[in-house]
Structures are given as C-alpha cells and as structure tokens.
N, C-alpha and C positions, 0 to 999 in steps of 0.2 A: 561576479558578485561583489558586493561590498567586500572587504577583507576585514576580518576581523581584528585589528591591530589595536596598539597600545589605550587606544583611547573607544573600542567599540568593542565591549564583552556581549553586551546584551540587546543593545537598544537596536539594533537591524534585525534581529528576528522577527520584533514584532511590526515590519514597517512591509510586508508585502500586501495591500488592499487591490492590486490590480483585479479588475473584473473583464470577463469576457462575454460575450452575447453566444451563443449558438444560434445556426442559421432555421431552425424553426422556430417558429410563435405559436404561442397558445392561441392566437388571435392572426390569421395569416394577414390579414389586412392593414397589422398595425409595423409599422415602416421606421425606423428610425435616422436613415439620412433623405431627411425633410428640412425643408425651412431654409432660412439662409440669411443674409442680407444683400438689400439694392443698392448697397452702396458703392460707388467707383472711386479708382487712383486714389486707396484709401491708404494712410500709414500711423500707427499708433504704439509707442514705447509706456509699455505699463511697469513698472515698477512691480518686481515681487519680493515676499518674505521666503525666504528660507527656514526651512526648520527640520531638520535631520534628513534631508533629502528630499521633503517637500515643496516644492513650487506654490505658493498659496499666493493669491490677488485679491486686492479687492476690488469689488465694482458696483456699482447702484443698483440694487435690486427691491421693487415693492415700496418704493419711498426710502428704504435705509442701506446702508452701505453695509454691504454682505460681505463674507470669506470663503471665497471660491476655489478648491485644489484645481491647477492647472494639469489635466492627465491623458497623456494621449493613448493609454490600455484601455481606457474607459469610453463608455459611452456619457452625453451629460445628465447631470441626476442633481437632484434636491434633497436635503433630509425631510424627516417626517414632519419634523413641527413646522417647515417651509410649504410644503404639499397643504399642511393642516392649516396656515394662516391663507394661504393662495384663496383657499377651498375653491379649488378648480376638478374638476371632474374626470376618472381617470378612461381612457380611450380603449385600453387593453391592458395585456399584460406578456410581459416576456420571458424567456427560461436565463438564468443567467449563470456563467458557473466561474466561480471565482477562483482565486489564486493555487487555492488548493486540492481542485478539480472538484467541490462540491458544489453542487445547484440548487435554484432553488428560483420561484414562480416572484417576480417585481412585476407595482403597477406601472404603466405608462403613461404621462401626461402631456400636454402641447401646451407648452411657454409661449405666449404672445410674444414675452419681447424679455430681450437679453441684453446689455449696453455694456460692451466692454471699449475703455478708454471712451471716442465719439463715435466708433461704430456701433448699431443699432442693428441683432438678430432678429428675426421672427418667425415664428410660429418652428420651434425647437423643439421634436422629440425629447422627452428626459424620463428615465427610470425614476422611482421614490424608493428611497433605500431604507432600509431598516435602521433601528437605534443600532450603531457600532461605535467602535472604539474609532476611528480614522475620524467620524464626526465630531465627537464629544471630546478626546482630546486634544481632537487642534481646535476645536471648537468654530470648525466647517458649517455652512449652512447648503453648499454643494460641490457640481460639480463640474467642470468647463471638459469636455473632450471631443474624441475627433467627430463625432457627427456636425459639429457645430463649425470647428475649423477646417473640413474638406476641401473647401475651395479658395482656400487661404495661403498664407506663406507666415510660419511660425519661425522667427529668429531667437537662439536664446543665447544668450550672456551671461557666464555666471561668475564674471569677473564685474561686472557694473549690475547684478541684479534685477535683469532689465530684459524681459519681452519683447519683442517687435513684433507686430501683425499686422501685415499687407497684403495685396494683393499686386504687386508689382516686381515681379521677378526681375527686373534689369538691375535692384541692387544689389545681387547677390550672384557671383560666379565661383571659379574654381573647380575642384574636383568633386565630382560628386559621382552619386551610382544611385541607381534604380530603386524606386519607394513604390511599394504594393502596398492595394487598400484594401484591407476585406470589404467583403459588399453585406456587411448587417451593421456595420456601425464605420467604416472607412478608419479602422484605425492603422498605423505605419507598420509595415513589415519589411523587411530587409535581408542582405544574404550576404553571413560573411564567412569567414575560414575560419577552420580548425587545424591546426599544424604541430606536427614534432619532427623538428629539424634530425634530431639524433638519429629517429628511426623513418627519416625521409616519407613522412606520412603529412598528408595534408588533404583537408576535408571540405568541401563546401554544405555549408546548411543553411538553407532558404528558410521563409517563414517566419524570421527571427523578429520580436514584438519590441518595436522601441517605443517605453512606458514610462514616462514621466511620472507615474502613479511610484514607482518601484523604487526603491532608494540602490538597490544592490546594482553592481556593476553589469554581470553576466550571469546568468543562473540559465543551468540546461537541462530541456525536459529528458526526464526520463523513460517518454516512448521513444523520444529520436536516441538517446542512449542505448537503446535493450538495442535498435536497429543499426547502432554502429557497431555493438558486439554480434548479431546476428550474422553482419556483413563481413565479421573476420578481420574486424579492424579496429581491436579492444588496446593495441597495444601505441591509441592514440592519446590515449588518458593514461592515468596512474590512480588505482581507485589507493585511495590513503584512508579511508573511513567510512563504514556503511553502519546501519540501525534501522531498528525498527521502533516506530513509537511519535510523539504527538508531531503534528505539522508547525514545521519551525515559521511558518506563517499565519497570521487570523486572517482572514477572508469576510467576504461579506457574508458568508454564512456559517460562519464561527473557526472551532478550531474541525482539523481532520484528526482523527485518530486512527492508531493502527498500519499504518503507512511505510512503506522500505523506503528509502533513502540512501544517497551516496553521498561522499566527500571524493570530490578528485580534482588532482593537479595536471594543468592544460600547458604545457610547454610555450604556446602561441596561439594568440589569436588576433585577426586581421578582421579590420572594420573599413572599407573604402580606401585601403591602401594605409591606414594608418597600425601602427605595429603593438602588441599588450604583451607582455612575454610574464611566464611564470605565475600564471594565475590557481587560486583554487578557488573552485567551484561547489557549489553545492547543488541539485540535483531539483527538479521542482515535479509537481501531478499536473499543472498545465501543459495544457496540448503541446504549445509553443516554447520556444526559449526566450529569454528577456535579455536584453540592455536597458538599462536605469540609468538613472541621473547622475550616479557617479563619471561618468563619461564627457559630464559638462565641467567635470576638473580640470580636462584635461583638452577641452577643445572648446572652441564652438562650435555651433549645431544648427543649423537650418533644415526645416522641417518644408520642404516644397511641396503641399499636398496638389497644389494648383497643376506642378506640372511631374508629381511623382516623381521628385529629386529629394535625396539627402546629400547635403555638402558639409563636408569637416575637412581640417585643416592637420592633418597626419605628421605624426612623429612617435618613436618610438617610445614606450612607459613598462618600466619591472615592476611588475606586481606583487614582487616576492614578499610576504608576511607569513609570522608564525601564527599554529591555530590553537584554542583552544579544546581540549577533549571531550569535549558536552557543550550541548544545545541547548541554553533553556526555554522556559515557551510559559504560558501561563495559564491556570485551570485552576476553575473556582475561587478567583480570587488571588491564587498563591501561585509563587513564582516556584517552578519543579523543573527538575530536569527532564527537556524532551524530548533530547536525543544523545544517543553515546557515540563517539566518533573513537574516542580511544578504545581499541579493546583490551588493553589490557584493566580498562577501568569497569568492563562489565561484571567482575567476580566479587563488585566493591560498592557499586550502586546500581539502583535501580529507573531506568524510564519511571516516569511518575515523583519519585522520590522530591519532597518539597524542600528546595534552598534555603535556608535558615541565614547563614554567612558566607558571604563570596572575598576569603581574606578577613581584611577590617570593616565590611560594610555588610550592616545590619538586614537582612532582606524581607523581614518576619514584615514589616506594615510597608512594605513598598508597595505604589499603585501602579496599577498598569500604563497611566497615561505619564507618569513622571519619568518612566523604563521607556516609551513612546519616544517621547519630545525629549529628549535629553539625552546630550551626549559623553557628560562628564558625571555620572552615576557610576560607572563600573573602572574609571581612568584609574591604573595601578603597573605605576611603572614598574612590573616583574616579572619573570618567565613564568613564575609557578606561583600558587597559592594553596592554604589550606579551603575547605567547602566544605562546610557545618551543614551536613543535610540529615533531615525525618524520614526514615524508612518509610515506605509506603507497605509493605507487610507487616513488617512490628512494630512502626512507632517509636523504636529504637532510634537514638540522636547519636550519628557518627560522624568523624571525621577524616576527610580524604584531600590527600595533594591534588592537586591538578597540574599539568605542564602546559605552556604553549610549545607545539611546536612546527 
C-alpha cells in the first residue's frame, strides 16, 4: 500500500475507486469485452496528468476534449452527465462491487467510437457510474479500462509522464512473468510472493489486481488473509493494528461501515523478481489483493495484455515508514476518525468521533475533494501531534496526542 509518511496523513484513504465486475449479469447477454479497434502496427505516446496517484488523459470525446482516468481495475465508464449529453440508450445493466466489497446494479452502454491519441475504438462496452467523489473532484468525465485495452500493449513512464499504446510487442523485452485476465472485463492479474526471511516463510498469491485506479502500493484482501491464518501460516505477517469501524476507502457505492480490518507489516514482498522489503499493509473487503500505481515509482511497467506479459525492471526498495494511529475517512461531510489502529488510543477516542484539528491545521470546513487531490494538506514534519476531536456520544471537545510509529 501507499505508506503513510511525512507528507500523506490523509489524502490515500480517500483515493481507493477501484471497481470490480462479477461474473453474473442482470442481463446475461450483455458482454463487456466487446469492440475494439481495426487498427494495425499502431503506436501512440499520450501524455498524462498525475494527481495523487491518478493517471488522468485527455482525449477527444463528443466534439470536446474530455478527462479520462487511465484504470486497469476497471472496466470503461462515463459519468452521468456524459451518458445524459450522448443520450444514447442503455443495453443492460451489471452488478458491480467496488473497492469496498459493496455492490450495487450500473447501466451499460455501447460507445461508437473512443479516440485515444490516432487510434480509433469502437463500439465499447461502458458502465454509467453514479455522481462520486473520483468524478467530481478530479473532475473526470470517464473512464479508459481494460476491456478497451485487451488487445493492446500499455507502456507506462512515470518518469516522462507518458503512455505508450501499441500493439507491437518487438519493442518491449526483458523479464517478464505471466498476466491473467479475468473474462467479465479482461482486467490484469498477477502472482507474486510473500516472504519473511527470519522465519523462512515464503508465500505465493495468484490473482493479485494490478490497478491503476488505486493509488496505494499493496493492499491485501482479507479473505486470502483469514486463509493464510487458516493455513497455519499467521507468522508470515505481523498484525501491528486491527479495528473495527468506516472503510478507509469510498467506492462507487459510498462508504462501508462496520467492517474489521488489519494493519500488518510484510517483511518481503517479490513482484517478477524485483524485491519491496518492510512493507505495511493494510487489509482491503475485495475479493483480490492490489498493486497500485505507487509501483510506477519505482519501475516501469509494461502491461502486455496482447500476449499476457508483465515486464518490470527489478531492484531492490525498503519501504520502511512510520504509521499513524487512526484512519480517517469521511461521513456526512466531516472528516472523523475511521479507524483505530493504535490500541492504546481506543480508551481516548471513538470510531466516528469528528476531526476538528490535526496539530495546526484547522479540519472543521475542509472538503472532501481538497483531502482527494492533494498532497500537502496534512505535510507536518513530526512524529506526534495533538487531534482536537468531537465526541461522537457527547459532543464533548477533546484532546489527544497521536504518534507515528
């Protein structure tokens, strides 16, 4: 996962929109890797923005130039008011369950035509997503994902800010390892280790979702966790923090509540030979485990959906950072605490309890998209701070230390 360090208190909690498809349809007929383009020995560098871990393009859509998140968790999708100007006619509908294992019934429509750089898609399955916060404040009008690039070669650069999409795998070699595509929407999955050298434990876990949607590094579900402690092989983590209480992500179908969670620290982990030492982890309700876009720090990334390769360029990275003891999350407006990772801090606050001040920085009218988009809202070069929080049973205005550690 992202690490929480000096310069990210808050703004990654709110940044997981990854969407998943499930393999039934409301509508069995309605197919989402459709379409394509007839294009050959085609090759295109598009420029993109970055914005907290976003991938964002632009590209010509409908006579005006649109702002597309580049996301390979997703399938591709339009917001409402894009659906509403098309008025194009919806085909079906699909179950969708997003980030934070809640679902929930999108329509489906068919895009004539998609023009990214001079390649030319058509006729593109896409979901219509509801008003979210992922649209509104990066101020998105959709979405580019894998149904669209399946039969592609997705190069990314995040040292020149630069996409490549081809279909000519001879310029790209090296080491690579095996890309699975689900068959509801072809997005990438992968399989890498889990390792603690001290206690000569080491893991392999398939199915793992590389999501350009996701800004966080690694984040591990926790059905394949309950099944590594099932398996009698609990002593390949370090759990340093668990709670119960709001989903430290917003999904396309709001927040989750009520929900267990872990904090644990991963000795090692191994992506195609390239080495992460010292990582902590937080815990996710998707099915799958994620790699995010943090990983484009540290490599480039070739995405061979053409011939089911991923190639990266391996070297060793300590991920070591100190953590903060609460998770915040946002509800109703207000920024609250919504998760406890410290336990010695549960005798002091409450899940729910609403943020007031984090240190010197006033949280009372903060918006949710400024917490979004933004990296230097919570930057406080210190271990520890005071937390000006509102009880959430009495209303009561207290103050408590927080540490990183």
């Amino acid at each position: 996962m992202e690490i929480l360090n000096l310069k990210q208190f808050i703004c990654l909690i709110f940044l997981s929109f990854a969407t998943g498809i499930y393999a039934q349809n409301e509508e069995q007929s309605v197919l989402l890797n459709e379409g394509g383009t007839k294009s050959e020995n085609y090759y295109e560098e598009i420029p993109y923005e970055e914005i907290t871990g976003k991938i964002i393009i632009n590209i010509p859509f409908n006579g005006k130039s649109r702002r597309f998140l580049l996301d390979t968790g997703a399938p591709t999708t339009i917001s409402k008011s894009l659906y509403k100007e098309l008025n194009v006619g919806a085909i079906g509908n699909k179950i969708a369950i997003d980030v934070s294992g809640l679902e929930g019934s999108m329509q489906v429509v068919t895009l004539p035509e998609i023009q990214i750089g001079k390649i030319v898609f058509n006729d593109i399955p896409s979901l219509v997503s509801p008003e979210v916060e992922l649209f509104t404040c990066y101020n998105l009008d959709g979405v580019i994902g894998s149904n669209l690039l399946r039969n592609s070669i997705v190069h990314f650069d995040s040292k020149k800010k630069v996409i490549i999409l081809t279909d000519d795998d001879s310029r790209f070699d090296g080491i690579s390892t095996e890309l699975f595509l689900d068959s509801a929407q072809s997005s990438p999955h992968i399989k890498l280790y889990l390792e603690n050298d001290a206690r000569k434990m080491r893991v392999g876990e398939s199915n793992v979702l590389f999501d350009t949607g996701d800004r966080v590094f690694y984040t591990h579900s926790i059905h394949i966790y309950k099944k590594i402690l099932e398996a009698g092989l609990d002593g390949l983590f370090e759990k340093i923090g668990e709670g119960n209480g709001i989903s430290s992500g917003i999904g396309l179908h709001g927040l989750a509540e009520d929900q267990d969670h872990y904090l644990l620290k991963l000795p090692g982990l191994i992506i195609n030979g390239m080495a992460f030492t010292n990582l902590t982890v937080e815990t996710t309700h998707s099915e799958s485990s994620r790699i995010g876009t943090e990983l484009l720090k540290y490599t480039k990334v070739t995405l061979d959906y053409k011939n089911k390769k991923i190639y990266l360029n391996p070297y060793g990275i300590d991920m070591t950072a100190p953590q903060w003891g609460i998770a915040p999350s946002f509800k109703n407006d207000k920024l609250i605490v919504g998760m406890i990772w410290d336990s010695s801090l549960k005798d002091q606050i409450n899940v729910g309890d609403e943020i007031l001040k984090f240190g010197n920085i006033d949280c009372r009218n903060l918006k949710i998209c400024d917490a979004i988009t933004s990296d230097e809202i919570f930057y406080q070069d210190k271990d520890h701070v005071i937390l000006l929080v509102k009880d959430i049973n009495t209303g009561k205005k207290k103050s408590i230390e927080i540490y990183r550690k």
